[in-house]
C-alpha positions as a Markdown table, in Angstrom:
| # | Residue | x | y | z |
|---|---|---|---|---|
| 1 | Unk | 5.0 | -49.5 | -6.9 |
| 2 | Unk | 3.9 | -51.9 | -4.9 |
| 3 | Unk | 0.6 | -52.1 | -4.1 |
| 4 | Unk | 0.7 | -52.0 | -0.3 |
| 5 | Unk | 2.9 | -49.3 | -0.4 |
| 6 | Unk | 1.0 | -45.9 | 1.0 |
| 7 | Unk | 2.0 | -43.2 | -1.3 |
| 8 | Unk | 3.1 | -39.9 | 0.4 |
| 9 | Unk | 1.8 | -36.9 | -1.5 |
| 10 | Unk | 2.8 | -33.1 | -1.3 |
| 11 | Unk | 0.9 | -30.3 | -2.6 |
| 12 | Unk | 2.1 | -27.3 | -4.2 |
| 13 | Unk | -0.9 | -24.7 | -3.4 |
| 14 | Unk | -4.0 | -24.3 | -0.9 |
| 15 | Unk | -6.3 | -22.8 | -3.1 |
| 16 | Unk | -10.0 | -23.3 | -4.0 |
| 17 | Unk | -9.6 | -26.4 | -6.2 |
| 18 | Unk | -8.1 | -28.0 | -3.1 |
| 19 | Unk | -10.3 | -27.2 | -0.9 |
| 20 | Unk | -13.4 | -30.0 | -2.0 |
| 21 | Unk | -12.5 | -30.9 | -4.9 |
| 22 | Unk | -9.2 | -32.2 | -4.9 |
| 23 | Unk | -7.4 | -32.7 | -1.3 |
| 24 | Unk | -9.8 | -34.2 | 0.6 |
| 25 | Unk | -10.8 | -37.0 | -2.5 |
| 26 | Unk | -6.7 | -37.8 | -2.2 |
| 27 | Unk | -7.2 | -38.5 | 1.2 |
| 28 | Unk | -10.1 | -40.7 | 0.8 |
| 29 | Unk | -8.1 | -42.9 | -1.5 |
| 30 | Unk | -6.9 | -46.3 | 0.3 |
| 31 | Unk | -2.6 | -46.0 | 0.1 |
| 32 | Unk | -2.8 | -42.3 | -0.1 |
| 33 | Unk | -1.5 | -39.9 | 2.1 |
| 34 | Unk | -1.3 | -36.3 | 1.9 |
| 35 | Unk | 1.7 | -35.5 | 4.2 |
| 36 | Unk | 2.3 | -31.8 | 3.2 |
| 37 | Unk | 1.2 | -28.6 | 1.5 |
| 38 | Unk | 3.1 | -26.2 | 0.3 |
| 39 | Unk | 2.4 | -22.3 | 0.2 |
| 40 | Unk | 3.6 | -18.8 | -0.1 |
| 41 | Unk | 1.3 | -17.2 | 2.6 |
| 42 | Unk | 2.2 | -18.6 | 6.1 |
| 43 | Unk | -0.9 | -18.0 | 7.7 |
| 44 | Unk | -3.1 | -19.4 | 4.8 |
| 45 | Unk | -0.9 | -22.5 | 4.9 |
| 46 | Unk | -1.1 | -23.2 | 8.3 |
| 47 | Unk | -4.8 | -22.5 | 8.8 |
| 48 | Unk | -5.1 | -24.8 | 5.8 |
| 49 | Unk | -3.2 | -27.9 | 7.1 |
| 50 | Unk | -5.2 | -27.4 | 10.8 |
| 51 | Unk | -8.5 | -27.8 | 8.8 |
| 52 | Unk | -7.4 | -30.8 | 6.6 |
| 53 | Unk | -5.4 | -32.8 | 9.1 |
| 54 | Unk | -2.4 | -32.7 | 7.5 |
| 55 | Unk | 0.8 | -33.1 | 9.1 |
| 56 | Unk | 3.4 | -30.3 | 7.9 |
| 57 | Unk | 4.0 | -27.1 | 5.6 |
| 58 | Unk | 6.7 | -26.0 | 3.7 |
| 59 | Unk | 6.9 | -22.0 | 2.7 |
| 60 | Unk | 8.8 | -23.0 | -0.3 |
| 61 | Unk | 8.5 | -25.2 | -3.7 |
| 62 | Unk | 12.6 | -26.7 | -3.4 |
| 63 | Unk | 11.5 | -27.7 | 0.0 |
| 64 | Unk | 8.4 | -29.7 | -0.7 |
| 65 | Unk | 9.8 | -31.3 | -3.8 |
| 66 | Unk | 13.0 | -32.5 | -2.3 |
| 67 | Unk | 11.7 | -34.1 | 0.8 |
| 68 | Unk | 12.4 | -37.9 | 0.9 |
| 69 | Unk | 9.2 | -38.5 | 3.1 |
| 70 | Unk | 7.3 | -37.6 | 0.0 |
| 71 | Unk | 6.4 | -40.0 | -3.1 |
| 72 | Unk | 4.3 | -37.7 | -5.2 |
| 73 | Unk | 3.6 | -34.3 | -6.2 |
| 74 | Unk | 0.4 | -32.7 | -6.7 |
| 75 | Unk | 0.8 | -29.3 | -8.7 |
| 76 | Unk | -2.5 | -27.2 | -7.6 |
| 77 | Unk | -1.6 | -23.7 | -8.9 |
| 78 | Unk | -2.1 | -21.2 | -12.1 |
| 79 | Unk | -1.2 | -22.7 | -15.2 |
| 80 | Unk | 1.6 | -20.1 | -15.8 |
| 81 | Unk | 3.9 | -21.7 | -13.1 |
| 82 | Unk | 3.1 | -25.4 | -14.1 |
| 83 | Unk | 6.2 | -25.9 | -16.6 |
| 84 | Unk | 8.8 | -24.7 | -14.0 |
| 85 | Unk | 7.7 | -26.6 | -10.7 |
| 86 | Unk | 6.7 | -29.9 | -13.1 |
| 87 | Unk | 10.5 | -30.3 | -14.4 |
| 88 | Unk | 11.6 | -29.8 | -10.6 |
| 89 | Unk | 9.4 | -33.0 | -9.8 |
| 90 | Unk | 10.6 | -35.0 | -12.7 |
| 91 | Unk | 14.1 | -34.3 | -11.9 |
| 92 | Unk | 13.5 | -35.4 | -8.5 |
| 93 | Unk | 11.9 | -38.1 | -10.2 |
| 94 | Unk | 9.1 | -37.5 | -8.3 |
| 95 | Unk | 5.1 | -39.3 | -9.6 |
| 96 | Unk | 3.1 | -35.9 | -11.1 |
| 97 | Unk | -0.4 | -34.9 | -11.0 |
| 98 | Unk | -0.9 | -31.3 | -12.4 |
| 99 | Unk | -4.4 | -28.9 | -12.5 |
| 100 | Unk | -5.6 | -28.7 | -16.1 |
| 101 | Unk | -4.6 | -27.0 | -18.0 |
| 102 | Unk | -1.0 | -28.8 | -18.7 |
| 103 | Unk | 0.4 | -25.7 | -19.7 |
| 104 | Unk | -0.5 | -22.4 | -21.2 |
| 105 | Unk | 0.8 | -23.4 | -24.7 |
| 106 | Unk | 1.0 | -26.6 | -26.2 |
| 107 | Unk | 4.8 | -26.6 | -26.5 |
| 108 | Unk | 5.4 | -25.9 | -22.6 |
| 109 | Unk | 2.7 | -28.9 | -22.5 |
| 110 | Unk | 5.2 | -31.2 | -24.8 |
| 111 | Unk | 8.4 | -29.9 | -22.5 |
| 112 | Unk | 6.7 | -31.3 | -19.6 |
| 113 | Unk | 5.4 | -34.4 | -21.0 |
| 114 | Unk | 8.8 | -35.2 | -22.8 |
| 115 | Unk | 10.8 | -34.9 | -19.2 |
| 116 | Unk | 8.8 | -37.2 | -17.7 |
| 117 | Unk | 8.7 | -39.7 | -20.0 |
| 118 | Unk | 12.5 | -39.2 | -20.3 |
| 119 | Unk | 12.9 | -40.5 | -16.7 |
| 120 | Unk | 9.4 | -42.8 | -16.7 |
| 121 | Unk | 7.8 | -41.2 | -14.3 |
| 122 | Unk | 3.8 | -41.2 | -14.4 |
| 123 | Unk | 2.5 | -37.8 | -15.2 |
| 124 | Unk | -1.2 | -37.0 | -14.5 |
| 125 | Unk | -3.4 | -34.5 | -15.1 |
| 126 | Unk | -7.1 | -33.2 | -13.3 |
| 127 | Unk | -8.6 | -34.1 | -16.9 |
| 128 | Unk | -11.3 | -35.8 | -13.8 |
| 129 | Unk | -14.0 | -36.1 | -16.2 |
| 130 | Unk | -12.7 | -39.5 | -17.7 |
| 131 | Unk | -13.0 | -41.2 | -14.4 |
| 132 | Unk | -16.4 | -40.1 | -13.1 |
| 133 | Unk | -19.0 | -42.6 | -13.4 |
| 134 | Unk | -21.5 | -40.1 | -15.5 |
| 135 | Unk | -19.5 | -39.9 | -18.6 |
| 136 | Unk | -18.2 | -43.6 | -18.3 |
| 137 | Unk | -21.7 | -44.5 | -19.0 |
| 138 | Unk | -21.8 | -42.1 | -22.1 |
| 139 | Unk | -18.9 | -43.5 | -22.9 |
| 140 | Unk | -20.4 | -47.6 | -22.5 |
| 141 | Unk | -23.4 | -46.3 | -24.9 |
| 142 | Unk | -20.9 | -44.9 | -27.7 |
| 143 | Unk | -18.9 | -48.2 | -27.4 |
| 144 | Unk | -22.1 | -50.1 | -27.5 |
| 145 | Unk | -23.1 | -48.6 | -30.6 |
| 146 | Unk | -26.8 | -47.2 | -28.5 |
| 147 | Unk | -27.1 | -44.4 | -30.9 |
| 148 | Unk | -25.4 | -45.8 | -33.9 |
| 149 | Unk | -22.5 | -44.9 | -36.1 |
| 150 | Unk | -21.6 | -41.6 | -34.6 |
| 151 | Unk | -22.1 | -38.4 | -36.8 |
| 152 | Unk | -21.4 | -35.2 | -35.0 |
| 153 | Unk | -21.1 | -33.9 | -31.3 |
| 154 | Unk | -21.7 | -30.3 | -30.9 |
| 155 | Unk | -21.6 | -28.0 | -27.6 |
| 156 | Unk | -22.6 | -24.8 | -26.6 |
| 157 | Unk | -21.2 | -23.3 | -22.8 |
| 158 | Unk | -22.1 | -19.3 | -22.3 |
| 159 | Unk | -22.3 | -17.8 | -18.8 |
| 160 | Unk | -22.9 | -13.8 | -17.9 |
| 161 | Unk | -20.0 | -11.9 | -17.1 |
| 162 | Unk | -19.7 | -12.2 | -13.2 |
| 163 | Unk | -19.0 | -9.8 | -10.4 |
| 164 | Unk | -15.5 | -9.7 | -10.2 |
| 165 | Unk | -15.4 | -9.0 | -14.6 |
| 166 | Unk | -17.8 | -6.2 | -14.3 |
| 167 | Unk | -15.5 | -4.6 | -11.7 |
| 168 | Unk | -12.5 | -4.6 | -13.8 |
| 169 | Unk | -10.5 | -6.2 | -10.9 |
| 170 | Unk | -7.8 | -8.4 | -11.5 |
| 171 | Unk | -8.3 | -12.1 | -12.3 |
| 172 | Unk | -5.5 | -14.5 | -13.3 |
| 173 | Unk | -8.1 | -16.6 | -15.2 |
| 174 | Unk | -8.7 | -13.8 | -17.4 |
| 175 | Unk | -5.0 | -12.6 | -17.9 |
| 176 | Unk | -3.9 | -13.2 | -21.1 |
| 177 | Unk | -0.8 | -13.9 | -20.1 |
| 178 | Unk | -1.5 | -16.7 | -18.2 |
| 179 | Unk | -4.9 | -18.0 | -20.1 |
| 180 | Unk | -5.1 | -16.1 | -23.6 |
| 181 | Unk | -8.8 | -17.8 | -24.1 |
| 182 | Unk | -9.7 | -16.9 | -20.2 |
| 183 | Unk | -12.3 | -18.9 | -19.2 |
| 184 | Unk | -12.5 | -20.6 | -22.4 |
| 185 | Unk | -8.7 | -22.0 | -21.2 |
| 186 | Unk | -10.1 | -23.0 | -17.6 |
| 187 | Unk | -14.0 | -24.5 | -18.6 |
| 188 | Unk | -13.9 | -25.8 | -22.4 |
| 189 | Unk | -10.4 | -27.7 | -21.7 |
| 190 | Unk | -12.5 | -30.0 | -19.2 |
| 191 | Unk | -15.2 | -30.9 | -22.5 |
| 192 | Unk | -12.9 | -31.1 | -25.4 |
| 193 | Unk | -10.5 | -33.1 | -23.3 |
| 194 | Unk | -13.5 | -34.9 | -22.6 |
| 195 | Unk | -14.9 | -35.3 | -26.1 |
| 196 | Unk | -11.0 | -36.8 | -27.2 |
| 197 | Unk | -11.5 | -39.7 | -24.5 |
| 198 | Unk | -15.1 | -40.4 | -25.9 |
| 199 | Unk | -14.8 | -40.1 | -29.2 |
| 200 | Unk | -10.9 | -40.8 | -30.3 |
| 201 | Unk | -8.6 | -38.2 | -30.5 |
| 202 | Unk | -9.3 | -34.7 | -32.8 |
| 203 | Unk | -7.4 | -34.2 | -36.2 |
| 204 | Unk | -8.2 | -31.1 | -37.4 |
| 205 | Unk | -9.5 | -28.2 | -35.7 |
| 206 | Unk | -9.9 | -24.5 | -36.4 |
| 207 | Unk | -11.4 | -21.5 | -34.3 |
| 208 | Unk | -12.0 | -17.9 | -34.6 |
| 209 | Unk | -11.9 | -16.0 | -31.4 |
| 210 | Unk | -12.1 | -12.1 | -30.0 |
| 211 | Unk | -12.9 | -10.2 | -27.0 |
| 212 | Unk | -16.4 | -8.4 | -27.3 |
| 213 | Unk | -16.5 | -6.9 | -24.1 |
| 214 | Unk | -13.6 | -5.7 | -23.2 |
| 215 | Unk | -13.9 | -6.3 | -19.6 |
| 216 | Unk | -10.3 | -7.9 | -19.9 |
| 217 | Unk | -7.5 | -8.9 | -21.6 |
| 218 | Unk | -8.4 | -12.4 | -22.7 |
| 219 | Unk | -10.8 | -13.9 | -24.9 |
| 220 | Unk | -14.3 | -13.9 | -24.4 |
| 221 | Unk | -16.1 | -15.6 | -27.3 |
| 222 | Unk | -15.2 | -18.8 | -29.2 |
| 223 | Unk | -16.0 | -20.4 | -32.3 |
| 224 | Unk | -14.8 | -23.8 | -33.5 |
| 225 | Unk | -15.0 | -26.7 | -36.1 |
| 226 | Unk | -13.1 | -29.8 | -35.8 |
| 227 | Unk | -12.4 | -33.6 | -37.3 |
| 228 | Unk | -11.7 | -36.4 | -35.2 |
| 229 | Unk | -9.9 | -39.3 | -36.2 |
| 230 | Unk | -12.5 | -41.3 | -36.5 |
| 231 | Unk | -14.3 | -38.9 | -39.2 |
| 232 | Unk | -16.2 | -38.2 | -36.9 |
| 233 | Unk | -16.8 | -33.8 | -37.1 |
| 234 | Unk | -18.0 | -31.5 | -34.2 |
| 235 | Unk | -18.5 | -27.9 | -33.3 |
| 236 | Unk | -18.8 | -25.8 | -30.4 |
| 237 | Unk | -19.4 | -22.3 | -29.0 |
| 238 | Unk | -18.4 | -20.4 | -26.0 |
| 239 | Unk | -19.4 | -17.5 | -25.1 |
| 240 | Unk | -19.1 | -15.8 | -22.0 |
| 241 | Unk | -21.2 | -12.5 | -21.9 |
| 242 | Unk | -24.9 | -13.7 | -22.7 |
| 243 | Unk | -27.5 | -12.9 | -20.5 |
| 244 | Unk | -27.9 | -16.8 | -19.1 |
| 245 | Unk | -25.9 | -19.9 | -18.5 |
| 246 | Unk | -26.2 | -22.9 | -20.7 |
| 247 | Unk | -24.2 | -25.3 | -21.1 |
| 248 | Unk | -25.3 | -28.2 | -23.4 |
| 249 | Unk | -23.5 | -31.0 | -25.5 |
| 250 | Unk | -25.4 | -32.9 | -28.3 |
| 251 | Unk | -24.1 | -36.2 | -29.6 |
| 252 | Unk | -25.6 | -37.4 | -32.9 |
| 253 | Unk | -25.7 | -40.8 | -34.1 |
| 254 | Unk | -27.7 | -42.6 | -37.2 |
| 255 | Unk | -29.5 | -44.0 | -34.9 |
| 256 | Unk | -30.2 | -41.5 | -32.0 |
| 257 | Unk | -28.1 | -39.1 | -30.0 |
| 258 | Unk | -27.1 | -38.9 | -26.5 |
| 259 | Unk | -27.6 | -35.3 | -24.9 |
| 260 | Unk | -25.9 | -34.1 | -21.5 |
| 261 | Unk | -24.0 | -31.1 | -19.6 |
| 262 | Unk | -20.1 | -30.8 | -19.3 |
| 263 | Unk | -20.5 | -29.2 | -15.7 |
| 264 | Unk | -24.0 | -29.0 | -14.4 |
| 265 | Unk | -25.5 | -32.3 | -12.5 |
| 266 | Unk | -28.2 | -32.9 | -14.8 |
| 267 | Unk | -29.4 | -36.5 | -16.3 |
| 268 | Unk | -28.3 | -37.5 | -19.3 |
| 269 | Unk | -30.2 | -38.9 | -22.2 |
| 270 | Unk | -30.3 | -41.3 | -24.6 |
| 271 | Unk | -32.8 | -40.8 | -27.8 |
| 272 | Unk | -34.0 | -42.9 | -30.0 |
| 273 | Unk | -36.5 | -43.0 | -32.7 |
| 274 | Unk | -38.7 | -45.7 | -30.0 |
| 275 | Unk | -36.8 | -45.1 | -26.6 |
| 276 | Unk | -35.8 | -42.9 | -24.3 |
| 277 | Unk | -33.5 | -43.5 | -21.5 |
| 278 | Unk | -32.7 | -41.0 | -18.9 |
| 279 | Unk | -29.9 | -41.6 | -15.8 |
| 280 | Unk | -29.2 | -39.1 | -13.1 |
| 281 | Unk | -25.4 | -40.3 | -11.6 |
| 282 | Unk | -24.4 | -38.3 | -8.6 |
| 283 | Unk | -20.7 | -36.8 | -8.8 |
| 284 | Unk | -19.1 | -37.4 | -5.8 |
| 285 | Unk | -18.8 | -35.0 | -3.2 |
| 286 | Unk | -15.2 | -34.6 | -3.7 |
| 287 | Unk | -15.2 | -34.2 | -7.4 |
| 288 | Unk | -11.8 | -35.9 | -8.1 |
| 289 | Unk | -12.5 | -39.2 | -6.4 |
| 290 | Unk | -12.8 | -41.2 | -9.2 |
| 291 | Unk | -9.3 | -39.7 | -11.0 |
| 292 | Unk | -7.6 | -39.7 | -7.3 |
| 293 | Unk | -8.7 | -44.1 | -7.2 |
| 294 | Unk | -7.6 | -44.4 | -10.7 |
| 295 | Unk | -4.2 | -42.7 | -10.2 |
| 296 | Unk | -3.6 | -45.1 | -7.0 |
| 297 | Unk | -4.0 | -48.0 | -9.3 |
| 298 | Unk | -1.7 | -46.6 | -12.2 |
| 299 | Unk | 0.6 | -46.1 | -9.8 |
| 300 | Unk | 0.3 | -49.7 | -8.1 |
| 301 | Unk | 0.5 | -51.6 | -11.8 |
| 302 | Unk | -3.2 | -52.5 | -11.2 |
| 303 | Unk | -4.9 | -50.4 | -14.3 |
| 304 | Unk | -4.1 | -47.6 | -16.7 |
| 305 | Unk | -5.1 | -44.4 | -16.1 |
| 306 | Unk | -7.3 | -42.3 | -18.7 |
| 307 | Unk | -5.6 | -38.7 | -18.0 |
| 308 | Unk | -2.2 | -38.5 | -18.7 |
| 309 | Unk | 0.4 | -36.2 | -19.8 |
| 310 | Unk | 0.0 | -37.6 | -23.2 |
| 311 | Unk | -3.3 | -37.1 | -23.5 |
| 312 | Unk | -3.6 | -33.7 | -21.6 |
| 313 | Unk | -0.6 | -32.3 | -24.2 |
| 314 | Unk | -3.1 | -33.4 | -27.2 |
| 315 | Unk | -5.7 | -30.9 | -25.3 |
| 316 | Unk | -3.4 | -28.3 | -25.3 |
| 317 | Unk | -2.5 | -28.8 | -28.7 |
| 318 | Unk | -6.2 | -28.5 | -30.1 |
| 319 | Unk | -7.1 | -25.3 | -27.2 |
| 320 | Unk | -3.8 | -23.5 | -29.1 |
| 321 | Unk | -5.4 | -24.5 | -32.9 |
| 322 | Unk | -8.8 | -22.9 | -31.6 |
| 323 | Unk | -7.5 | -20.2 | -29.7 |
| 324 | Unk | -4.6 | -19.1 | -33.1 |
């Protein structure tokens, strides 16, 4: 595209990931737009276009798709629904961006990824962490060699159960038919997708996994080893019934390590055996800025974006190897 063209986007969903994180960051990208919204509950819709300034609604997925005033389509719904409205965008031949995770399973993940790249159409995916400025900077002290040849990385992410568990009422994000791991499938996607931009791609992996509280029909506590390419090993932990949240990531190096948090705005560190250097770098209010501005260049020739449906199907691939 050229890159003076304003790119028209429709979204498929109003709910809560739109609301900050996502929408409004599209529309603070120069040549985007966000022309419509599309969603089952009239009401919700239209209340939802009122608050965001957006121009129209459509009650129905065909509709939105197959309009010729829009470029691009912006898939902001459960993951269980992702394979069938992402091969109605590539057939339209429609420009993709699609909440993480790609797909429940790693094959819907390659079906989606292999129609796109049968018609070359970019495919994106919220995989935001790449693009914001925080783990760029992690990324600069790997490639810099600040710590050394890198060893190990390690994570540990637990959380209490939360209101809506303890009640027993009914939460997609915990269905095992739509996310087997629960909120393993919807919070450690976001680090190990993470940890295969920083530290090359993962190899090997294996995982033991099991409900221990029974408060519903997905996972709730994860185990894993893994290999990246690079022979570089790792492990992590996820639990998501302990009596506090914690959510720490530990990269080791043979000459330091580099510690920081997946999801909570802490600083991160650098460690050596003479230095220590600390950096606190603000996320943005609107969380997916920095993937929204990257996608607007991918999509005007200008740079190459870090989440893609390549890289978001390798994910998928190594959540199913855990998760199995």
């Amino acid at each position: 595209m050229s890159s003076n063209k304003v790119i028209r986007w429709g979204v498929i969903g109003c709910g809560n990931v739109t609301e900050l994180k996502s929408t409004p960051a599209y529309q603070k990208v120069a040549g985007f737009h966000v022309a419509a919204v599309m969603g089952r509950n009239e009401k919700k819709v239209n209340d939802y276009i009122t608050r965001h300034n957006i121009e129209r609604y459509y009650l129905d997925v065909d509709s939105l798709i197959n309009d010729p005033n829009i470029d691009a389509i912006y898939i902001a719904t459960p993951p269980d629904s992702h394979k069938e409205y992402a091969l109605k965008v590539a057939q339209a031949g429609k420009a993709c961006c699609i909440e993480k995770p790609l797909a429940p399973t790693h094959q819907e993940c390659l079906i989606i990824n292999e129609a796109f790249l049968d018609k070359n159409i970019p495919l994106f995916v919220s995989y935001y962490r790449r693009s914001l400025p925080r783990f760029q900077q992690i990324k600069t002290w790997l490639d810099d060699n600040h710590i050394g040849k890198i060893r190990h990385i390690n994570w540990h992410l637990s959380k209490p159960a939360n209101t809506v568990d303890l009640s027993k009422d009914y939460n997609w994000r915990t269905d095992k038919n739509i996310a087997l791991g629960g909120y393993f499938d919807d919070l450690a996607s976001h680090g190990l997708d993470l940890f295969n931009y920083l530290l090359g791609d993962i190899a090997n992996v294996v995982g033991l996994s099991t409900n221990q509280q029974n408060l519903y029909t997905a996972k709730d506590a994860i185990v894993a080893s893994w290999i990246h390419q690079s022979g570089v090993t790792g492990s992590g932990g996820w639990n998501f019934g302990c009596s506090q949240r914690e959510d720490k990531v530990e990269i080791l190096g043979s000459k330091g390590r580099i510690e920081f948090s997946v999801f909570d705005e802490q600083p991160i560190k650098r460690i050596s055996a003479d230095n220590t250097e600390e950096l606190f770098i603000e996320n943005p209010e609107n969380i997916q800025l920095y993937h929204a501005v990257n996608m607007q260049k991918h999509l005007c020739n200008e740079d190459w974006h870090p989440s893609t449906g390549k890289t978001a199907t390798h994910t998928g691939w190594v959540m199913e190897n855990i998760l199995n």
